[in-house]
C-alpha positions in Angstrom: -5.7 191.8 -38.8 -8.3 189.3 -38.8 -8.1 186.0 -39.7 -9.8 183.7 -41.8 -10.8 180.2 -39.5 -11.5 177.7 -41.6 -15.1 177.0 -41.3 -16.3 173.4 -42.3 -20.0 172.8 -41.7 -20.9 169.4 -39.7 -22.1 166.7 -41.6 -25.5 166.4 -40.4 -25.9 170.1 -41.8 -24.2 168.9 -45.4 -26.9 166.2 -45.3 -30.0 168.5 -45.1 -28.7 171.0 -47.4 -28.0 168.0 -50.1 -31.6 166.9 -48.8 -33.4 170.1 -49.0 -31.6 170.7 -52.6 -32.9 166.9 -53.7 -36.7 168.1 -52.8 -36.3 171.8 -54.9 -35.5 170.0 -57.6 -38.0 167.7 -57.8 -40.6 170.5 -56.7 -39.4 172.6 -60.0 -38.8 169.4 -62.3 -41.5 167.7 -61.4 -42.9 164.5 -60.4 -42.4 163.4 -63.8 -38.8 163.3 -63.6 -37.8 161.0 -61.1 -40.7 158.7 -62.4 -40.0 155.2 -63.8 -41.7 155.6 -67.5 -40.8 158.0 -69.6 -43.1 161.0 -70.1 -43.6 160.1 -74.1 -45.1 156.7 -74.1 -45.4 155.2 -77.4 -49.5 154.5 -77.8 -50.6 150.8 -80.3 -50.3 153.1 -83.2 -46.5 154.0 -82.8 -47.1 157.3 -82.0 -46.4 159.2 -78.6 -47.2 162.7 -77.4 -44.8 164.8 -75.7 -45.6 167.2 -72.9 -46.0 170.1 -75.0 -49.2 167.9 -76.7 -47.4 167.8 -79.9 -47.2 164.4 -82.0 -44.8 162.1 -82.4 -44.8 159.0 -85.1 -42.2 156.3 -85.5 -42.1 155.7 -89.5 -43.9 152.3 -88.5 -46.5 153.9 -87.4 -50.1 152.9 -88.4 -53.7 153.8 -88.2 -56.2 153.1 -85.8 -56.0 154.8 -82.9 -58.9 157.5 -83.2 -59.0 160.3 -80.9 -55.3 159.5 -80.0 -52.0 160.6 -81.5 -52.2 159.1 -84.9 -50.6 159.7 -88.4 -50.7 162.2 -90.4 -53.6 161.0 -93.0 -55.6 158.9 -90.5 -58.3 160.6 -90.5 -59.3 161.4 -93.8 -58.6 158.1 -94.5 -61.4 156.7 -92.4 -63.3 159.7 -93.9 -63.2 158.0 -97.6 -63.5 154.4 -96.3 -66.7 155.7 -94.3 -68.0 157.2 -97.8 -67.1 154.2 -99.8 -68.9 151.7 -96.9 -72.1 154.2 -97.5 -71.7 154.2 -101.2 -71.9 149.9 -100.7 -75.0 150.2 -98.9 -76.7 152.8 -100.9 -76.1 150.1 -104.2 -77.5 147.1 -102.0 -80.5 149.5 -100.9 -81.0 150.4 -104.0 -80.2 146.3 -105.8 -83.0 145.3 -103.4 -85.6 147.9 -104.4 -84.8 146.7 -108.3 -85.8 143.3 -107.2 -88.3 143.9 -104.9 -90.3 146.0 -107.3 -90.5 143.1 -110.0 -91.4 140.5 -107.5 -94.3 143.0 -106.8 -95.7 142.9 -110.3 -95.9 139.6 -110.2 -97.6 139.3 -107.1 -99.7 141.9 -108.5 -101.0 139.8 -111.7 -102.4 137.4 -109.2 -104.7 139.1 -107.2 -107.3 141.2 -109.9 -106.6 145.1 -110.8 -109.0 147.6 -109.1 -112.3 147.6 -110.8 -112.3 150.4 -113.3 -115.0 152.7 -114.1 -117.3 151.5 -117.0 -117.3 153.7 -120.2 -120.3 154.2 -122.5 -119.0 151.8 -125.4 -119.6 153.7 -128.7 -122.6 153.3 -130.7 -122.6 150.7 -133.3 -123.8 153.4 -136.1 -124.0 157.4 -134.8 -127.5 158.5 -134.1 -129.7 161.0 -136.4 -130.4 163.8 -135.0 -134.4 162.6 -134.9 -133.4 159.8 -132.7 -131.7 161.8 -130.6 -134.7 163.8 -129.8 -137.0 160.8 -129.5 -134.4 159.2 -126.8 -134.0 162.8 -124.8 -138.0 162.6 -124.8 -138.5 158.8 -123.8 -135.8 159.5 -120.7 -137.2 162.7 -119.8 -140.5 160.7 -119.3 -139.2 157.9 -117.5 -137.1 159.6 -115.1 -140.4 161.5 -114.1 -141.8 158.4 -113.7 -139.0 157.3 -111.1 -137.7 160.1 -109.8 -135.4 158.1 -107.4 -133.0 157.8 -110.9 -132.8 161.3 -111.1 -129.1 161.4 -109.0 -128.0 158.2 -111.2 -125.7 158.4 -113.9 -126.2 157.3 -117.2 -123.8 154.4 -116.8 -126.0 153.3 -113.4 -129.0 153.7 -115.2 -128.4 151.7 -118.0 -127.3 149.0 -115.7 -130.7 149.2 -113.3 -132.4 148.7 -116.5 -130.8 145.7 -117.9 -131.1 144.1 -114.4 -135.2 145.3 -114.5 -135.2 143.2 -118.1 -133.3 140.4 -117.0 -136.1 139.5 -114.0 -138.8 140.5 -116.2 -137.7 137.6 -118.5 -137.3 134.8 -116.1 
């Protein structure tokens, strides 16, 4: 029969087995584990994110850490302040148009309107129809006459003539 020796392994082997486990274990745990911080770090918001990437909040937890782990609500809560700050604006935008536009008019009553065109003021009494036919005759001679008025209008005309009897009497 054979016997059993009692085998005991030196100590210098115990230590590098007890080393070699040490160094497995941190190769499958990871660096992370023997590390002084924890892996969830709490960010300014109260919030941390594990290793899985899920999100974390302490019940303290409060806004204002975009693109970080936040609260739930964060977001659409800058959403509506973000509308509310363009809302503001559009009201000022639209305040100072509203008193910009009478501080135009006024500027406006200063300086003269653009000249409008002259219209024919009506006659004093209408004109028979014999009239009529001696002023169609007296401007049809006239205008052959001068035919340089012959592209005027009536409204030029009438003004070249008054200015030809003005010089004439002085």
């Amino acid at each position: 029969m054979i016997r059993k020796r009692d085998v005991r392994l030196p100590e210098s082997m115990c230590l590098r087995v007890s080393f070699i486990a040490v160094l497995a274990a941190g190769v499958v745990v990871g660096p992370r584990a023997f590390a002084d911080e924890p892996a969830d770090t709490m960010n300014a918001c109260g919030c941390r994110r594990d290793s899985s990437g899920a999100c974390y909040c302490e019940r303290k937890a409060k806004c204002g850490c975009p693109g970080e782990c936040e609260p739930k609500g964060c977001e659409e809560k800058r959403a509506k302040q973000m509308e509310r700050e363009v809302e503001i604006e559009t009201k000022k935008a639209e305040e100072a148009g509203r008193q910009k536009r009478p501080a135009d008019t006024e500027d406006d009553s200063a300086s003269p309107p653009p000249p409008r065109p002259v219209a024919s003021k009506p006659p004093a009494h209408p004109m028979s129809a014999p009239d009529r036919r001696t002023l169609t005759r007296l401007l049809g001679l006239y205008v052959s006459q001068h035919p340089e008025v012959r592209e005027m209008t009536v409204d030029d005309l009438l003004a070249a003539l008054a200015a030809q009897a003005d010089r004439k009497s002085h």
